[in-house]
N, C-alpha and C positions, 0 to 999 in steps of 0.2 A: 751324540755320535762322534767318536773319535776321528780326528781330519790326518789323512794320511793323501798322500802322493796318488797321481790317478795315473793306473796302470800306464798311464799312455808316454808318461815321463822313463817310463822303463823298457824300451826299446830294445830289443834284441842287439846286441853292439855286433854287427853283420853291417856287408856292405855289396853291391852289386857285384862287385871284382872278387868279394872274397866268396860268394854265391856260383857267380861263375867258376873260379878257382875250385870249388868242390863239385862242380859239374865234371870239368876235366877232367879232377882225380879220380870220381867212380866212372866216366867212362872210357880209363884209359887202362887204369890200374884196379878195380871191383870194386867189390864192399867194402869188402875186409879193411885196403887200404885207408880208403875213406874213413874208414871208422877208426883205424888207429891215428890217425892225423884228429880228425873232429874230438874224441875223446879227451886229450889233453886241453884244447881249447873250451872244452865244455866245464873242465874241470877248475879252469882257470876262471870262467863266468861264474861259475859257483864259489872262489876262493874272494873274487874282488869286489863281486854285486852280493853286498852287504843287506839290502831290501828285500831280493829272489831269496836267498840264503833262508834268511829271517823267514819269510811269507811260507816258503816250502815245510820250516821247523813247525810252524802255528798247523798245515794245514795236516799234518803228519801226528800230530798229538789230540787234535781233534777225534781224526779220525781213528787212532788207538783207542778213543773213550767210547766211542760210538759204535766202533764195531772189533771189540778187542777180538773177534774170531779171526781176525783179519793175521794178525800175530805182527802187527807193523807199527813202530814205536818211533818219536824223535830226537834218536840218535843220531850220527854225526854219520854213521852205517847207510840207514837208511834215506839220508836226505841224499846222501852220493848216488844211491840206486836211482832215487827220484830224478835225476839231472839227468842218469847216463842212459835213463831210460828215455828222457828226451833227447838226447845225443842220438841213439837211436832209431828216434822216430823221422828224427833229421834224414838219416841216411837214407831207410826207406823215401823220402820226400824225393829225394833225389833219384832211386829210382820208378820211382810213381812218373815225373816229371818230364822223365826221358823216355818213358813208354816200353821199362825195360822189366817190369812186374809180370810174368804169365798171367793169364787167367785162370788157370787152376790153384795159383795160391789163395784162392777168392773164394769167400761162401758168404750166401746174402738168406736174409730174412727179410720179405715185403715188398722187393725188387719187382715182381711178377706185377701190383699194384700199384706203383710206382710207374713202371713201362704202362700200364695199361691207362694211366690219366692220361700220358703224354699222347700216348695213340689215340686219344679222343679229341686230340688238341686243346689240351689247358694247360696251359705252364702250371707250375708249384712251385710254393715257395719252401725249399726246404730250413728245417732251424737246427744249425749247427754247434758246434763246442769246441772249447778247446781239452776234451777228451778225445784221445785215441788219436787219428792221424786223418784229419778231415781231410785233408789236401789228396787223399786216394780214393774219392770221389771221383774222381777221372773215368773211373770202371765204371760208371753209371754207365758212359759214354760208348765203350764198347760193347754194349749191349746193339745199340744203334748209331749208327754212326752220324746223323744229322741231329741228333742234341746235345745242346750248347749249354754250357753253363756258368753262370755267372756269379762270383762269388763278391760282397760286400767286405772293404778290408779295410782298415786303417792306417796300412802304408804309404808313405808321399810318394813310393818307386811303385806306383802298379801298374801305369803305361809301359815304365822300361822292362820289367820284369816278363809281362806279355810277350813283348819284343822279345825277350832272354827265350823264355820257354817255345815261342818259336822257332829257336836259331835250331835248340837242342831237339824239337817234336814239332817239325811242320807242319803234322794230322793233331796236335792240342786243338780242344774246343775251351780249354776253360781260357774264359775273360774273369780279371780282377778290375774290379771298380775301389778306386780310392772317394770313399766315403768322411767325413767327420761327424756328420749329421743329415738326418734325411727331411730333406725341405720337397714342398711340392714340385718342383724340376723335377729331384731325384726319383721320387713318387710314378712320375708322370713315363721318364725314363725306360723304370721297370714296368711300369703296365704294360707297356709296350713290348719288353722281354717276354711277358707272362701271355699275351695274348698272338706272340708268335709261338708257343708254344717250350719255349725256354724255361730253365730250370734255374732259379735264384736262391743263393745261398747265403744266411745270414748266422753271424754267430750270439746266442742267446744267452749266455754268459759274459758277457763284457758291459759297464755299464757306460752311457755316453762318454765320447770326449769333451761336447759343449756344454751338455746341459748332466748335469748330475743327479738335478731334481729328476727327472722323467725315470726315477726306478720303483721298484715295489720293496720293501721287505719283507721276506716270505724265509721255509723253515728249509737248514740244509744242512746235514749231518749233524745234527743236534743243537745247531747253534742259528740266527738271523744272519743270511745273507742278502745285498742288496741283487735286484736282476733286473733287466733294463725291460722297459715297457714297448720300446721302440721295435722290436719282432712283431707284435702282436697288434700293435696301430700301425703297423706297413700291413702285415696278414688282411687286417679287415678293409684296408683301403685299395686294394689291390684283387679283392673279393674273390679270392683262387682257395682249390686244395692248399693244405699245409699239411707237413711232415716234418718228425724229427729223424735224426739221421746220426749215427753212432758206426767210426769204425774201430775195433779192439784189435792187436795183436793178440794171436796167440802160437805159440812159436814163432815157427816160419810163416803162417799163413795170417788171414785177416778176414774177422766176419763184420760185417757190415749189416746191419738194421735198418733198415725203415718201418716206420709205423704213420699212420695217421695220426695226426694231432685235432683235425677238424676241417670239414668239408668247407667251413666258410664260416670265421669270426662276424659275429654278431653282436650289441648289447646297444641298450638304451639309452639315453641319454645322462637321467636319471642313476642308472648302474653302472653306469662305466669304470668309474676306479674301483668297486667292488668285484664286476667282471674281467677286468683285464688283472686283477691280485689272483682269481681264481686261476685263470691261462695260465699263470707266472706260478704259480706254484704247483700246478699240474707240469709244466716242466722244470721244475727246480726238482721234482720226486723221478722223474724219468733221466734225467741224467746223473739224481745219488744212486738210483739202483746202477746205473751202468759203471761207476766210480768205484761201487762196491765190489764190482768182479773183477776190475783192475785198477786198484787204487794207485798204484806208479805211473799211469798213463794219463792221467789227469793236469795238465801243462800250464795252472794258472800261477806263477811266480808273482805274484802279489798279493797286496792285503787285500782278503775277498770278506770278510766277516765283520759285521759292527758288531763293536763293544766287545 
C-alpha cells in the first residue's frame, strides 16, 4: 500500500476570523460578492497546495476511464472547475448557515421517512459525504422545528464554531462534535442523542485520524478505495435506523436524498469483518452512483485510492 499523508494533515487553510469575515461579506453585501472575493482565494488553494492539486488530477482521470460519458478529463480546465465548484459550495454554506436559503430552492427524496422515524421517537444515524454540500442538512430542521442535529467533525474549532453559528442564526439546531476517534464516552454520548430522539451525522468517506487500520478496501469507480469501518460499528452500537443522505446542486436549487441504509446493523461474531466489508461496499456503490451525476461536487482533495 502506497503511504501517503492522511487527509487530516491537509486542513482547509481557513480560520475562525477569516469564516466570520465571509459571514459578514454575504450578509452585507450577497452572493455574488462573496464569491468574487472567495474565488481568488480558492484559486490560490488550488495554485499553492501542491497534494489537493495533485489528489483532484488522479481523481479526475480516474473518473474519465470509468465513466468517459461523463466528457470530464484531467486537464488543468477541469481541475479549476473542480475547486470553483467547491468555492461555490463554500458560498452556499454560508447561506445554509445564516438561514438565508428559502425553502423552495429545496426538493427531497425519502424526507417523508426520515420525519416519520423521528416522530416515532428514534433518533438516526445519518451516513454522510463529502459529496455535494452536507452542511444544508439544516433543512431537515425546518421541517420541524425541535430536531436537533448533531454532526461528527474533525475540527479542533467545533465549540467556537457553534458559538459562531449562533451569533449569525440564534434558531441553528445543528451541534458539531469534535471527534478524532470514537471510544465508548463518545459511544455512550450519542446514544443519548439517539434516544432523545436526535439525528446524528457522520461522514463515511473519510478514514480515521488514529487508527488507519479500522478501514475496509472495497471497489470505487474502478479502482480500491479504502472506507472507514467506524460508521458502521457506531451504526450497530447505537442499535438505531441508519441512512444515507446526499445533497446535489442543481442550478439554483438542491435535491437532497435520503434512503435507508438499514433498520439495524447486525452480524456475528464470527462475520463480522466479512459483514461490516459488505455495509462498506454497499455504500461505497451509493455514493459512486451519486458522484456519477455530479462528478464536480465530490470535495475529497486527497489521496483516496490505493495503489
Amino acid at each position: 500500500m502506497k503511504q501517503t499523508k492522511h487527509w487530516a494533515d491537509f486542513q482547509e487553510k481557513s480560520s475562525l476570523l477569516g469564516i466570520r469575515l465571509l459571514f459578514d461579506i454575504y450578509r452585507f453585501f450577497g452572493k455574488r460578492i462573496a464569491g468574487l472575493i472567495l474565488y481568488p482565494v480558492v484559486f490560490y488553494y488550488w495554485l499553492t497546495n501542491k497534494p489537493a492539486r495533485l489528489a483532484s488530477y488522479n481523481y479526475l482521470r480516474r473518473l474519465s476511464l470509468y465513466a468517459p460519458q461523463s466528457k470530464i478529463d484531467d486537464s488543468i480546465g477541469f481541475s479549476l472547475k473542480h475547486f470553483f465548484s467547491f468555492a461555490d459550495s463554500i458560498v452556499d454554506k454560508l447561506a445554509g448557515w445564516c438561514g438565508l436559503l428559502p425553502e423552495t430552492h429545496f426538493e427531497y427524496q425519502g424526507r417523508d421517512l426520515l420525519v416519520a422515524e423521528l416522530n416515532a421517537g428514534r433518533g438516526v444515524l445519518l451516513l454522510g459525504s463529502h459529496f455535494g454540500n452536507l452542511e444544508l442538512c439544516r433543512v431537515i430542521a425546518n421541517h420541524q422545528e425541535d430536531i436537533k442535529i448533531n454532526v461528527l467533525v474533525h475540527t479542533k474549532h467545533a465549540q467556537k464554531f457553534n458559538h459562531l453559528l449562533k451569533q449569525y442564526n440564534a434558531k441553528s439546531s445543528l451541534n458539531l462534535f469534535q471527534v478524532t476517534d470514537i471510544d465508548m464516552s463518545t459511544v455512550m454520548m450519542l446514544a443519548d442523542k439517539i434516544d432523545n430522539g436526535e439525528l446524528v451525522i457522520i461522514a463515511a468517506d473519510r478514514v480515521p485520524v488514529n487508527n488507519n487500520r479500522r478501514t475496509t478496501q472495497v471497489s470505487f469507480l474502478g479502482g480500491l478505495a479504502a472506507f472507514p469501518q467506524g460508521p458502521y460499528i457506531l451504526g450497530s452500537l447505537l442499535a438505531c435506523p441508519i441512512y444515507t443522505v446526499f445533497c446535489v446542486k442543481d442550478k439554483n436549487n438542491y435535491k437532497i436524498n435520503f434512503e435507508l441504509f438499514s433498520q439495524k446493523l447486525m452480524w456475528s461474531k464470527s462475520d463480522r469483518e466479512y459483514e461490516i466489508a459488505q455495509y462498506v461496499q454497499l455504500y461505497a456503490k451509493r455514493l459512486e452512483a451519486q458522484v456519477l451525476k455530479a462528478p464536480l461536487q465530490w470535495f475529497n482533495f486527497y489521496e483516496f485510492w490505493i495503489g
